[in-house]
Structure formats: C-alpha cells, structure tokens
N, C-alpha and C positions, 0 to 999 in steps of 0.2 A: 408470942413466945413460940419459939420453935419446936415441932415435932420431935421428938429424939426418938431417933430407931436402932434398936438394938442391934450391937455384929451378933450374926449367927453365919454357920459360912454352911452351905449344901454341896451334895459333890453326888454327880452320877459317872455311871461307866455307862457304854450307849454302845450300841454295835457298831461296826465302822462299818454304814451303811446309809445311803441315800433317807432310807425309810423312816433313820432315828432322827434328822431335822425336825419333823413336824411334831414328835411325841416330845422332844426336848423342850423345843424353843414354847407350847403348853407351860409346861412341868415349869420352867424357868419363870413364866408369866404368872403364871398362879400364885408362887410361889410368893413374886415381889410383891403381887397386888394383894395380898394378905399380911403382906408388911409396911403395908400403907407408903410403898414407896411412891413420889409424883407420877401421876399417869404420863407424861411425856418423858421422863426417865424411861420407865415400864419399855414405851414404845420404842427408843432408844434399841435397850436393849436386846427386845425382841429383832430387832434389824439385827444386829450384831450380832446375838447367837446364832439366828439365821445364817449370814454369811462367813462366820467363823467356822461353824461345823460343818457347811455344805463344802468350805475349801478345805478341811481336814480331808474329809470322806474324797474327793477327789483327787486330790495332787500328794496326798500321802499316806503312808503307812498304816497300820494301824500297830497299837501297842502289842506286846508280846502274846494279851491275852484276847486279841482278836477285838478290842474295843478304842472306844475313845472316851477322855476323860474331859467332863465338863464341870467345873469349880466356880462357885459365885458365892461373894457375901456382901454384907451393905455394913459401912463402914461410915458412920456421921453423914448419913445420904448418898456417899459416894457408893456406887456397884463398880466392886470387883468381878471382873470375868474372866476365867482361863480356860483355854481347850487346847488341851494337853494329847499328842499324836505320836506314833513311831517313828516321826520325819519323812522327808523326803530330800528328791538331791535339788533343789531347790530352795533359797530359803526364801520366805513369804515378804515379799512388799510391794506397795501401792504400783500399780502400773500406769500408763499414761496411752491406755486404748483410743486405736482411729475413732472417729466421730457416728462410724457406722457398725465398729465394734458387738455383737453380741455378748462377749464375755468380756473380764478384766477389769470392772471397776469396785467389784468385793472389797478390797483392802483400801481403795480412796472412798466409801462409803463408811468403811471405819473408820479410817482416820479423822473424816470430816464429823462425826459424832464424837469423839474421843477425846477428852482431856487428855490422854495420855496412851499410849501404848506402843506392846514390842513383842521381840520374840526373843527367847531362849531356849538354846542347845541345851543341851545335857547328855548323857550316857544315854537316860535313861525314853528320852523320845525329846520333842518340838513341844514347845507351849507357847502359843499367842496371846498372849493378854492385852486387856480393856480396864481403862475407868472412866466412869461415867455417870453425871450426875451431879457434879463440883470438882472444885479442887481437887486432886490427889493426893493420897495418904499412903500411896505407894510408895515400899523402899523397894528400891532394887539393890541387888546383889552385890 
C-alpha cells in the first residue's frame, strides 16, 4: 500500500543573498524529511533549491521587499517548488556551456531532475518552478 502524504504547502521570504542558500535549502530538507518524502526525492530537491535560489540571488532582482520567496508543497509524492524574484532582463533557461565552462549548467541540472518545469512573468517579480518526484499535478495558467 502506498504511503499518502498529506499537501501542506511552506513558504519562506529569504534575503536576496548568497548567505540564504544554505539556511534555505536546511529549512527545505528538514522539512520534507519529516514528511516522510523518499530520500532520493529529498536529494532531488535539495539540488534544485540549491540552484534555483543561488540563480535568483545572482542574475536577478530581488522582490520589492528586499527578499526572495521560496514555496514548496508535496502533492501525492510530487514536490512542488517555486522561487519567486523581482526578475531580471534575462529570462532563465538551460544553457549549453563549453566543456571547460565553470558556470552555466544550473538550469540543465534542473531540467534533467525535473518532471516538469518553467518560468513565469508576472507584474509582480520571476518564478521558476519544479516538480519533482512523479508525475505532475501541476496546472499551469
């Protein structure tokens, strides 16, 4: 019989700073490994918030109130993830870095964990969203 994990959905604001990756991507872990998500999901996701908020804190904005906003909930095993930014003039996708590259391959590390995911404009900032963990149960807009 299968595990059933309840949706509960978390939501941090985080300074839009280098410093809040490693208290987040904690916070995030903790949080799943107490909701009995699979340890290789967990691990998952810990990459991915990783390099979702460290490409926020870098190449954009931050929201009105000086922060970044990090949303996750488990949804029938699936983890939703969203890091929500004030944008930038760029919009986020996978790149295809030289072989001797240092930077650049953040968003093809997402993508290659990801059942799914994108980004969305808005007014009001940038959000990148993830699911991860099964199927998706995401609507999009």
């Amino acid at each position: 019989m299968a595990t059933r994990i309840p949706t509960r959905t978390r939501t941090l604001r985080v300074p839009h700073a280098f410093a809040s990756v490693p208290r987040t991507r904690r916070t995030v872990v903790e949080d799943l490994r107490g909701r009995d998500v699979p340890s290789a999901v967990v691990d998952e996701v810990e990459i991915v918030v990783t390099e979702l908020l460290g490409n926020a804190v870098q190449h954009a904005a931050a929201l009105p109130d000086g922060t970044v906003r990090v949303h996750w909930q488990v949804k029938g095993g699936v983890v939703e993830l969203d890091v929500t930014d004030g944008g930038g003039s760029t919009t986020p996708r996978a790149q295809q870095p030289t072989v001797y590259a240092t930077r650049g391959r953040g968003l093809r590390i997402v993508r290659s964990l990801a059942h799914e995911w994108g980004v969305l404009d808005e007014d009001r900032g940038r959000t990148v969203w993830v699911c991860l963990g099964g199927p998706s149960r995401r609507r999009r807009p």
